[in-house]
Biopython code that builds the backbone (N, CA, C, O; Angstrom):
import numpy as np
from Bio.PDB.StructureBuilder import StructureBuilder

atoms = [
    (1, "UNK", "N", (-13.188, 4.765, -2.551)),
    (1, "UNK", "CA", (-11.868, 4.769, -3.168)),
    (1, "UNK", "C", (-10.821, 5.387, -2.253)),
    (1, "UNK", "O", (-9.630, 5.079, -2.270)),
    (2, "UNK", "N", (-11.361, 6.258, -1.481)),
    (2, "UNK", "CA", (-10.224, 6.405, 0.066)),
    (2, "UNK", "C", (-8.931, 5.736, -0.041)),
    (2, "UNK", "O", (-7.775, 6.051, -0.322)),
    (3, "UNK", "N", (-9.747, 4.420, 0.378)),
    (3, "UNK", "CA", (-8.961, 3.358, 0.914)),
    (3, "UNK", "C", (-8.207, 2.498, -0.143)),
    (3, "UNK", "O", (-7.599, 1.529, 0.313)),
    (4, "UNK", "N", (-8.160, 2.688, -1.362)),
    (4, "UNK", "CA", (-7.320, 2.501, -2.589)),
    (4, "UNK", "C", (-5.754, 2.570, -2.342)),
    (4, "UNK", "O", (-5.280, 3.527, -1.730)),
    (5, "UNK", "N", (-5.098, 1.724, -2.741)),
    (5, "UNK", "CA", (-3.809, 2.083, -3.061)),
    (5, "UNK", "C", (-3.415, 3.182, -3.791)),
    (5, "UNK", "O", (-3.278, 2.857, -4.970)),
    (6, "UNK", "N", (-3.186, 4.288, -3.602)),
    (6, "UNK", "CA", (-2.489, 5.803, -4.605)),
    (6, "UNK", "C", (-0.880, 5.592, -4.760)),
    (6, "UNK", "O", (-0.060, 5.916, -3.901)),
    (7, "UNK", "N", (-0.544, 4.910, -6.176)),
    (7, "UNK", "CA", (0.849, 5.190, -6.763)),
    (7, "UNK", "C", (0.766, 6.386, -7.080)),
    (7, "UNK", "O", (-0.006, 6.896, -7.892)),
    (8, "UNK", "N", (2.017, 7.148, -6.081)),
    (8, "UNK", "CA", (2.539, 8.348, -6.867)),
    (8, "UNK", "C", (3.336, 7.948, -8.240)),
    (8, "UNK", "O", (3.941, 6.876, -8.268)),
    (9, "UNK", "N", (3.334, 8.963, -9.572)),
    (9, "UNK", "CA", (3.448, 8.820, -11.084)),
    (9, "UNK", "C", (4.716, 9.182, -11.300)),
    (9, "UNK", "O", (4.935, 10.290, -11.790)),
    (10, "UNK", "N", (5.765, 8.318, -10.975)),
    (10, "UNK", "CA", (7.067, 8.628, -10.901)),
    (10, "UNK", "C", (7.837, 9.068, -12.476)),
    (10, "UNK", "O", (8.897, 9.684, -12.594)),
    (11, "UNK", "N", (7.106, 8.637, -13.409)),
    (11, "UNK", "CA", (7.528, 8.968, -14.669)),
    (11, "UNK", "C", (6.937, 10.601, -15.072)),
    (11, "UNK", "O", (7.380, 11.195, -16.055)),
    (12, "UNK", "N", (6.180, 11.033, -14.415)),
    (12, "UNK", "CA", (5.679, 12.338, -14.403)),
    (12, "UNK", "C", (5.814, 13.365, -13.483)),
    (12, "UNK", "O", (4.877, 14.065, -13.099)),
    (13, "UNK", "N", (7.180, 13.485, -13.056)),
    (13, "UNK", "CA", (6.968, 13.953, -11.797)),
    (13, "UNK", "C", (6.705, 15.508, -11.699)),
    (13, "UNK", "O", (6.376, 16.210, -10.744)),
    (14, "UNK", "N", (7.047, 15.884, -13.424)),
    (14, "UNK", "CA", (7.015, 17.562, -13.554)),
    (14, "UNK", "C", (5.298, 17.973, -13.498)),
    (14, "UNK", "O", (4.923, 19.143, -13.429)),
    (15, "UNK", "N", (4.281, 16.704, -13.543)),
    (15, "UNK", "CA", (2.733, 17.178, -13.142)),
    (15, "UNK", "C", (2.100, 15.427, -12.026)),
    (15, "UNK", "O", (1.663, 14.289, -12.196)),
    (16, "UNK", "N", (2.523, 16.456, -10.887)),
    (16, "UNK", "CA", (2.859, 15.410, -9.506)),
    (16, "UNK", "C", (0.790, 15.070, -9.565)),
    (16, "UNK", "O", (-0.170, 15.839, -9.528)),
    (17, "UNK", "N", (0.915, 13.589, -9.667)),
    (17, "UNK", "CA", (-0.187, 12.975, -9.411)),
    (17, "UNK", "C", (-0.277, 11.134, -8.921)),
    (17, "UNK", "O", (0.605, 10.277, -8.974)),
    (18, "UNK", "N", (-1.293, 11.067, -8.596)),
    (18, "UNK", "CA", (-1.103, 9.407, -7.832)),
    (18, "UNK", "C", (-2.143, 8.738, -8.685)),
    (18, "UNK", "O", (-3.199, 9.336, -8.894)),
    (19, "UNK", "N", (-1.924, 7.500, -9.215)),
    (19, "UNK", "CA", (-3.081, 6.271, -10.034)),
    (19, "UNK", "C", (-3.054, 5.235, -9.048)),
    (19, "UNK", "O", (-2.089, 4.834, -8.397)),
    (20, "UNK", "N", (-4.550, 4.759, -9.022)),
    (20, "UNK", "CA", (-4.516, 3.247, -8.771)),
    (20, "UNK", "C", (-5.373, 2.625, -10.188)),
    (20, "UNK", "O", (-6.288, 3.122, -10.845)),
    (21, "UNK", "N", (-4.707, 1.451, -10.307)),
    (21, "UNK", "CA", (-5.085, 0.188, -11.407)),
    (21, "UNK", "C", (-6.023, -0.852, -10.902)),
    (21, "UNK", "O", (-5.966, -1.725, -10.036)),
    (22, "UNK", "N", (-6.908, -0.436, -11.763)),
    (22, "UNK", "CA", (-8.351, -1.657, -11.281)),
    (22, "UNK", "C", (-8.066, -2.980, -11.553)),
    (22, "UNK", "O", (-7.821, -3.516, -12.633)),
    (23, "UNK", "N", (-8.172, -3.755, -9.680)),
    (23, "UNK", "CA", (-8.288, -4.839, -9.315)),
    (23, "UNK", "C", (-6.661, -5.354, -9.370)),
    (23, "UNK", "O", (-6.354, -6.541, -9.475)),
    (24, "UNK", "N", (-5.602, -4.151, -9.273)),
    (24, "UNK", "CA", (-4.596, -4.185, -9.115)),
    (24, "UNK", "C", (-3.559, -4.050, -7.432)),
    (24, "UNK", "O", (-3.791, -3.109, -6.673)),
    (25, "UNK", "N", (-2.919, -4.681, -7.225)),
    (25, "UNK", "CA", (-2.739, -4.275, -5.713)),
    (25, "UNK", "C", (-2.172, -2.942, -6.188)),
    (25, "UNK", "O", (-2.033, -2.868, -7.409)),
    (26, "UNK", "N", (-1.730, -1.620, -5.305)),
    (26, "UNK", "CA", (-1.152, -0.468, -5.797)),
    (26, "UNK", "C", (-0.304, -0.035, -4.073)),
    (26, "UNK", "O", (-0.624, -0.292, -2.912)),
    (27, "UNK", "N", (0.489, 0.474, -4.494)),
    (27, "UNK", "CA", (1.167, 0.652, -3.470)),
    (27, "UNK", "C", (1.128, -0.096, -2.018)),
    (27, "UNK", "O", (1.228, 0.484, -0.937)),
    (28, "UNK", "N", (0.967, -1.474, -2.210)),
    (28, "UNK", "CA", (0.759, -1.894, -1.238)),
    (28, "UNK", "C", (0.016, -2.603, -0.546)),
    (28, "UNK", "O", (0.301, -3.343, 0.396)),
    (29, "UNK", "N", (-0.844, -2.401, -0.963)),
    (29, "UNK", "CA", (-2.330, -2.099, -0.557)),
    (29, "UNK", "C", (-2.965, -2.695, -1.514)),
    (29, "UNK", "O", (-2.695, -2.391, -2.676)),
    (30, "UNK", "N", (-4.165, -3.892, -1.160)),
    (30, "UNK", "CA", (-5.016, -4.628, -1.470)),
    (30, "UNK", "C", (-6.133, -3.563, -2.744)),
    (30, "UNK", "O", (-6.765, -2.657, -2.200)),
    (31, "UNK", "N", (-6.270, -3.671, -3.893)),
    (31, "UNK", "CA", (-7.356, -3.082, -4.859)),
    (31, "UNK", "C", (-8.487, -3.368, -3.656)),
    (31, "UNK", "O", (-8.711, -4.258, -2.835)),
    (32, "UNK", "N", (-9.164, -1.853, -4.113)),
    (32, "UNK", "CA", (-11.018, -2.049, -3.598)),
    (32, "UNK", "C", (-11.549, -3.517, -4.760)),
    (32, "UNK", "O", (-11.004, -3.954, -5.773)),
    (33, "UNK", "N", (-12.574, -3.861, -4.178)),
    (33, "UNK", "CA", (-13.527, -4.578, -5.456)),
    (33, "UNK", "C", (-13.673, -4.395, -6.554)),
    (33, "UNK", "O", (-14.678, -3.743, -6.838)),
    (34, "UNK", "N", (-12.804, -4.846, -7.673)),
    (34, "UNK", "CA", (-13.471, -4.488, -9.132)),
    (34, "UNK", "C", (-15.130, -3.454, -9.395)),
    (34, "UNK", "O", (-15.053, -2.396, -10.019)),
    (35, "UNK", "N", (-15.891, -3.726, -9.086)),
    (35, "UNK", "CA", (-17.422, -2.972, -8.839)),
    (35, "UNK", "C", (-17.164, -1.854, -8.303)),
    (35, "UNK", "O", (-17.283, -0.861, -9.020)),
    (36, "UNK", "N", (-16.797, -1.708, -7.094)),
    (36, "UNK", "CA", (-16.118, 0.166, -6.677)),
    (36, "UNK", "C", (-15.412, 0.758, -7.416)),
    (36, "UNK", "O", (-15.632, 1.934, -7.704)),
    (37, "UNK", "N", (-14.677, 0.261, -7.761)),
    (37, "UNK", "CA", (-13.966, 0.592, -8.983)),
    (37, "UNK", "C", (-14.408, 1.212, -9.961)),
    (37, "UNK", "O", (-14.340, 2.441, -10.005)),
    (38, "UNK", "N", (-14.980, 0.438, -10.994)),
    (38, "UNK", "CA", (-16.029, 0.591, -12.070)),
    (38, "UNK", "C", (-16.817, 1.286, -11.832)),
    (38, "UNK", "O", (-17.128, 1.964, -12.811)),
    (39, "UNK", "N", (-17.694, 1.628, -10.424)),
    (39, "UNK", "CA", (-18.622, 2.691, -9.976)),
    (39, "UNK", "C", (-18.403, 3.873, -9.891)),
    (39, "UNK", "O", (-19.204, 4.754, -10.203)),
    (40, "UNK", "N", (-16.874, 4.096, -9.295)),
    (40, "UNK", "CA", (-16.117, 5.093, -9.059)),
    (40, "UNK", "C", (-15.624, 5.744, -10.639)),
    (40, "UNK", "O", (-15.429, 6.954, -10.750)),
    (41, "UNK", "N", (-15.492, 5.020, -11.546)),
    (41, "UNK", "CA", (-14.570, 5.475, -13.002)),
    (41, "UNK", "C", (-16.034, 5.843, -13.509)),
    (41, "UNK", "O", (-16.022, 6.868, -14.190)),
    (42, "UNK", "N", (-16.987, 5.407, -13.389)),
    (42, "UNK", "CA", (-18.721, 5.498, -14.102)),
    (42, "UNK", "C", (-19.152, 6.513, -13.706)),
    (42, "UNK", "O", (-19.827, 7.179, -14.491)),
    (43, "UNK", "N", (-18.931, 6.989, -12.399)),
    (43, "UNK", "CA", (-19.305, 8.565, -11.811)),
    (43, "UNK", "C", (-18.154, 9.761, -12.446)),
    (43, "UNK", "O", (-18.458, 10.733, -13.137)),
    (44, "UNK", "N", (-17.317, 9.525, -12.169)),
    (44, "UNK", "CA", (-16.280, 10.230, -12.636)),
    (44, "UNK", "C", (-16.741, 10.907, -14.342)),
    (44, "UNK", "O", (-16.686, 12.082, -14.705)),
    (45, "UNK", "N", (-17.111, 9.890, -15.007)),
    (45, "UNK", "CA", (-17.540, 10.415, -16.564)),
    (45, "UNK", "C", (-18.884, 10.619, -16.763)),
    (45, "UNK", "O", (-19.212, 11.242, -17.773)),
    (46, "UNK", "N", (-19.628, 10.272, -16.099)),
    (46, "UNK", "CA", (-21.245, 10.911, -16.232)),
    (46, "UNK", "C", (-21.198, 12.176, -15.200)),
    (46, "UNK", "O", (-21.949, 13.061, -15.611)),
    (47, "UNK", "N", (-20.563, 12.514, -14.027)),
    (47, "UNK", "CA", (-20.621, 13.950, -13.171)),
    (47, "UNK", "C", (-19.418, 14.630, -13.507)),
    (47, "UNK", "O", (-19.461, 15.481, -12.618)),
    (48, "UNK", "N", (-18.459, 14.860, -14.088)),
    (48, "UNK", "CA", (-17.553, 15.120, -14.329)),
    (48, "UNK", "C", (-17.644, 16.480, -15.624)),
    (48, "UNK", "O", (-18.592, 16.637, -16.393)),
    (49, "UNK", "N", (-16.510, 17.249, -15.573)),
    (49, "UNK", "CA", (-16.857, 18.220, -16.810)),
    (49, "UNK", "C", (-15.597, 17.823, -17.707)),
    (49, "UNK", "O", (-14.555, 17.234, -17.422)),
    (50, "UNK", "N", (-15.930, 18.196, -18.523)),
    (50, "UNK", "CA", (-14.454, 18.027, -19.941)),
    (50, "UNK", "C", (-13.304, 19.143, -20.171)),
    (50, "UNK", "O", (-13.518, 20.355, -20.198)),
    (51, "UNK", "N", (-12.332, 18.662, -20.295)),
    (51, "UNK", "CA", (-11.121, 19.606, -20.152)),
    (51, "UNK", "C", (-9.958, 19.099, -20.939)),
    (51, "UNK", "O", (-9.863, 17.874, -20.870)),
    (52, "UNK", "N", (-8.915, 19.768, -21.772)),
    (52, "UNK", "CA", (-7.849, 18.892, -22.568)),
    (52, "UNK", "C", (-6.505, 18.952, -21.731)),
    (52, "UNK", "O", (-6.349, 19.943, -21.017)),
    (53, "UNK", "N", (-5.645, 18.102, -21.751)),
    (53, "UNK", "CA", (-4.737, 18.134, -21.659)),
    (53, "UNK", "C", (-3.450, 17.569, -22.430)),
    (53, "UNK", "O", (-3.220, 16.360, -22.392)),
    (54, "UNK", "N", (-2.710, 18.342, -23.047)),
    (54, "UNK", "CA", (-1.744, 18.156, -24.355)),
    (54, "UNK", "C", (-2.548, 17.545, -25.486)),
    (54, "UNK", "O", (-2.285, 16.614, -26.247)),
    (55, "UNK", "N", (-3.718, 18.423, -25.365)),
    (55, "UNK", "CA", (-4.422, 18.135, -26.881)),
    (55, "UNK", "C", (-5.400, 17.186, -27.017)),
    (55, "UNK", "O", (-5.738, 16.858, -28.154)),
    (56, "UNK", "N", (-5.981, 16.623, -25.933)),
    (56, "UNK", "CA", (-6.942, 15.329, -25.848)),
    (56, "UNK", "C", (-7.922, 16.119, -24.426)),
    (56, "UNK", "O", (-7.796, 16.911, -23.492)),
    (57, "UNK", "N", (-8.746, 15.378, -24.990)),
    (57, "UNK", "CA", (-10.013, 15.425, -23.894)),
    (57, "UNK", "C", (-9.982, 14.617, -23.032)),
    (57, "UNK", "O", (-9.370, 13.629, -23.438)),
    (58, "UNK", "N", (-10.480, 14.452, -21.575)),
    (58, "UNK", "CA", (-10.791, 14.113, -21.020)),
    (58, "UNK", "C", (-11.263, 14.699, -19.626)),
    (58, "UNK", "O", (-10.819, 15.727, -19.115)),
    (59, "UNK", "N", (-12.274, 13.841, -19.078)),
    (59, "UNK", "CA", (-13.464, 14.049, -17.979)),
    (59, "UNK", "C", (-12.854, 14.173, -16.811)),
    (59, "UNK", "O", (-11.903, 13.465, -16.478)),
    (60, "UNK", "N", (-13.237, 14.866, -16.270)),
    (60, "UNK", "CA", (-12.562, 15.187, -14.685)),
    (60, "UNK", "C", (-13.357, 15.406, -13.754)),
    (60, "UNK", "O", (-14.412, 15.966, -14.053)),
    (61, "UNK", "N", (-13.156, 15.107, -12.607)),
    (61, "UNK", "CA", (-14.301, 15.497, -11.249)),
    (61, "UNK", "C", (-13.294, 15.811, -10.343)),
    (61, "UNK", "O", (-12.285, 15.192, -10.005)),
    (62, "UNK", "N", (-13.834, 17.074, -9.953)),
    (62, "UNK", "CA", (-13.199, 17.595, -8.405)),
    (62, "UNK", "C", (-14.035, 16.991, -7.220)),
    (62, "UNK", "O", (-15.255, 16.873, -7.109)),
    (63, "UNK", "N", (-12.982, 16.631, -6.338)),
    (63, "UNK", "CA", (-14.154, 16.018, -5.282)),
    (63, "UNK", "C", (-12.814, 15.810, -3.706)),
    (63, "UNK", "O", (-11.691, 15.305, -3.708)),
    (64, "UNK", "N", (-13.597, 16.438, -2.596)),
    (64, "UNK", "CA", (-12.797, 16.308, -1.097)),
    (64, "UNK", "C", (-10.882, 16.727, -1.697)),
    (64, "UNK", "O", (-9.785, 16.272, -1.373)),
    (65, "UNK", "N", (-11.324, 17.747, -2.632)),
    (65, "UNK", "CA", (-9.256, 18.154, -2.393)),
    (65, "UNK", "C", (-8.941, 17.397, -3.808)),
    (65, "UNK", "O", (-8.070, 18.021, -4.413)),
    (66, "UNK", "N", (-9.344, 16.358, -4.443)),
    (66, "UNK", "CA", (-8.453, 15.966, -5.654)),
    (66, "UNK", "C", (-8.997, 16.480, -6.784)),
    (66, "UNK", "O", (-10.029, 17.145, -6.701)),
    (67, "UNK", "N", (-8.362, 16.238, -8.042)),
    (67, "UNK", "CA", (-9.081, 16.329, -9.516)),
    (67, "UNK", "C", (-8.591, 14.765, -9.583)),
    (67, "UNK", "O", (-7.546, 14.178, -9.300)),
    (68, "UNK", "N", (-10.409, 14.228, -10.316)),
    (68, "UNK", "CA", (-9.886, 13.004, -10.709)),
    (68, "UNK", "C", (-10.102, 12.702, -12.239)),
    (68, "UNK", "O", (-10.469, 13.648, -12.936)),
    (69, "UNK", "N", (-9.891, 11.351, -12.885)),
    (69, "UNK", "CA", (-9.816, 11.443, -14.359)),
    (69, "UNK", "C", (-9.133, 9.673, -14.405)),
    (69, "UNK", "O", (-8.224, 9.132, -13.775)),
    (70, "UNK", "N", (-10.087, 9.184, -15.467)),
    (70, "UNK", "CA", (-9.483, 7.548, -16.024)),
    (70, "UNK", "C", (-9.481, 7.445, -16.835)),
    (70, "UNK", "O", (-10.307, 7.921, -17.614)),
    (71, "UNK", "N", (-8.208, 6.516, -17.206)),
    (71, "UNK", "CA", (-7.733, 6.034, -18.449)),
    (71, "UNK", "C", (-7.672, 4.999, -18.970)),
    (71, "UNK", "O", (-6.577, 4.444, -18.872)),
    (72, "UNK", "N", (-8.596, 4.378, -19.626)),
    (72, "UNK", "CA", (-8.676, 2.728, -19.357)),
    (72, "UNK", "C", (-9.295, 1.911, -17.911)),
    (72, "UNK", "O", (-10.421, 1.792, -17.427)),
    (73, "UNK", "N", (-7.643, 1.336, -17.447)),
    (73, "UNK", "CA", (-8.195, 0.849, -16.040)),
    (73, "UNK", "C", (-7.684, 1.281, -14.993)),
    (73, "UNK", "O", (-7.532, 0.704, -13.916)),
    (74, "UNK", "N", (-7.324, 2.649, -15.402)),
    (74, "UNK", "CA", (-6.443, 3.501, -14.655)),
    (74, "UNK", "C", (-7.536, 4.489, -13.704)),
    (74, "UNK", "O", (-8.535, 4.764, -14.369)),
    (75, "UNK", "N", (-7.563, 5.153, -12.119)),
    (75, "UNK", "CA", (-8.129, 6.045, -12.351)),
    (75, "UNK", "C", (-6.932, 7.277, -11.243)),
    (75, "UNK", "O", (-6.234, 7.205, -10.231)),
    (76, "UNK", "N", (-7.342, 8.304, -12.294)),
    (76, "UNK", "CA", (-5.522, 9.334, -11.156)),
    (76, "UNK", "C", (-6.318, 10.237, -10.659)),
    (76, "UNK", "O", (-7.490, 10.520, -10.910)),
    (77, "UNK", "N", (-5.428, 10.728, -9.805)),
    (77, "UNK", "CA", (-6.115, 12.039, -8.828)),
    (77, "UNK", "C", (-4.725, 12.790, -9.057)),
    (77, "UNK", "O", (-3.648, 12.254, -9.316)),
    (78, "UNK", "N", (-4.972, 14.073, -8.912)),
    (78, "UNK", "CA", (-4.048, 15.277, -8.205)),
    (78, "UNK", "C", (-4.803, 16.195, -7.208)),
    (78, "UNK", "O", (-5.975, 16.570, -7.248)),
    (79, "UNK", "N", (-4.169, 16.368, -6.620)),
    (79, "UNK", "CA", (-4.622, 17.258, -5.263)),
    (79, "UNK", "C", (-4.702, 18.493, -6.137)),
    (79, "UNK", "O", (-3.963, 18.786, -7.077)),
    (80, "UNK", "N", (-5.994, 19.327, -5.532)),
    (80, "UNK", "CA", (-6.170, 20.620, -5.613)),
    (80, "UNK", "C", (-5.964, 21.796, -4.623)),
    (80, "UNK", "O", (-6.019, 21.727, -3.395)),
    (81, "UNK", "N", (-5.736, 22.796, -5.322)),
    (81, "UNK", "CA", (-5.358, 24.036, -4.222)),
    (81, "UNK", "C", (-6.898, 24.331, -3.584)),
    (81, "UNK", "O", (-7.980, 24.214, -4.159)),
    (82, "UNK", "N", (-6.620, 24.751, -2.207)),
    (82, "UNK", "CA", (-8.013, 24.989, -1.493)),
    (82, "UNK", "C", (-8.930, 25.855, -1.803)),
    (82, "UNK", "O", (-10.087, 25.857, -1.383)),
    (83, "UNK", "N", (-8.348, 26.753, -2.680)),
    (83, "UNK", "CA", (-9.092, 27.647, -3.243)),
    (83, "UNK", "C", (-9.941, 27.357, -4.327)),
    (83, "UNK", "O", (-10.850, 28.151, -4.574)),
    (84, "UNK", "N", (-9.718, 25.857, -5.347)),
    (84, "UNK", "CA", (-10.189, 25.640, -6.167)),
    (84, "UNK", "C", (-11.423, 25.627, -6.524)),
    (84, "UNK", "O", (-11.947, 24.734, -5.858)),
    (85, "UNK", "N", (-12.294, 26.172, -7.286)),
    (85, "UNK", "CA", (-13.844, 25.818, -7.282)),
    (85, "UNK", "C", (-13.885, 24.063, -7.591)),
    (85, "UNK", "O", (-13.083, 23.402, -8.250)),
    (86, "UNK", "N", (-14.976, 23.661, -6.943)),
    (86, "UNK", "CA", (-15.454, 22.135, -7.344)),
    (86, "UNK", "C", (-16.863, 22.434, -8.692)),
    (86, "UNK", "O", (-18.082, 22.545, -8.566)),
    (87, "UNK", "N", (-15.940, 22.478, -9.924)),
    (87, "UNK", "CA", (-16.093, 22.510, -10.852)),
    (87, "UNK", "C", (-17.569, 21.057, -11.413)),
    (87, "UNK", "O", (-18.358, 21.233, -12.341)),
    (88, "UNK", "N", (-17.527, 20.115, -10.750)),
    (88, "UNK", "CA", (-18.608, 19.299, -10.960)),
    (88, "UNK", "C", (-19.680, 19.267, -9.668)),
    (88, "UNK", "O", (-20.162, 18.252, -9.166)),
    (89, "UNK", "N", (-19.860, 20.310, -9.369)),
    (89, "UNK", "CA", (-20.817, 20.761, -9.035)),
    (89, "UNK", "C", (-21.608, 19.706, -7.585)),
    (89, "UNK", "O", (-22.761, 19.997, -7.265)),
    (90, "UNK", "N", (-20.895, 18.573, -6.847)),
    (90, "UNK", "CA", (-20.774, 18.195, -5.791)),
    (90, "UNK", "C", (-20.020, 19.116, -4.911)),
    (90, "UNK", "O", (-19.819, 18.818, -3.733)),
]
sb = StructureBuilder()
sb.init_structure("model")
sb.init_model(0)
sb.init_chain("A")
sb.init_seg("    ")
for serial, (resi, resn, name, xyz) in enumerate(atoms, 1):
    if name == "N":
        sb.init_residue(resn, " ", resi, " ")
    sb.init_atom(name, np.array(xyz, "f"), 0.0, 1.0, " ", f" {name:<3s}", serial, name[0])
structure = sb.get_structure()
């Protein structure tokens, strides 16, 4: 997923994060394979720990600097501070 298109979330800019949309071009840039995709959103919620934000749950994985998390066919990252523990345990 590297190599993914990352839209920065211009409607959110007060909690700065980037989505790419499965099998969507995204910034530019050609979607990975539907299947990386899906592999990538499938790891994310089976290695991932649970956390709310504005009142809802959802799964998150820290991994190389981001927090990640999907929504549908969405999947977003925000960069983490270096200090952060990697909370899913990769």
């Amino acid at each position: 997923m590297a190599t993914a298109g990352w839209q920065f979330a211009t409607t959110m800019p007060e909690i700065p994060h980037e989505y790419t949309v499965r099998g969507k071009r995204t910034a530019g840039i050609e979607p990975p394979p539907v299947e990386m995709h899906d592999a990538f959103a499938a790891h994310i919620r089976e290695h991932g720990y649970e956390g709310t934000f504005y009142g809802r749950m959802y799964v998150y994985l820290q991994l190389d600097g981001f927090k990640y998390w999907v929504l549908g066919d969405v999947i977003n990252r925000e960069r983490i501070s270096d200090g952060a523990a990697n909370a899913s345990g990769l």
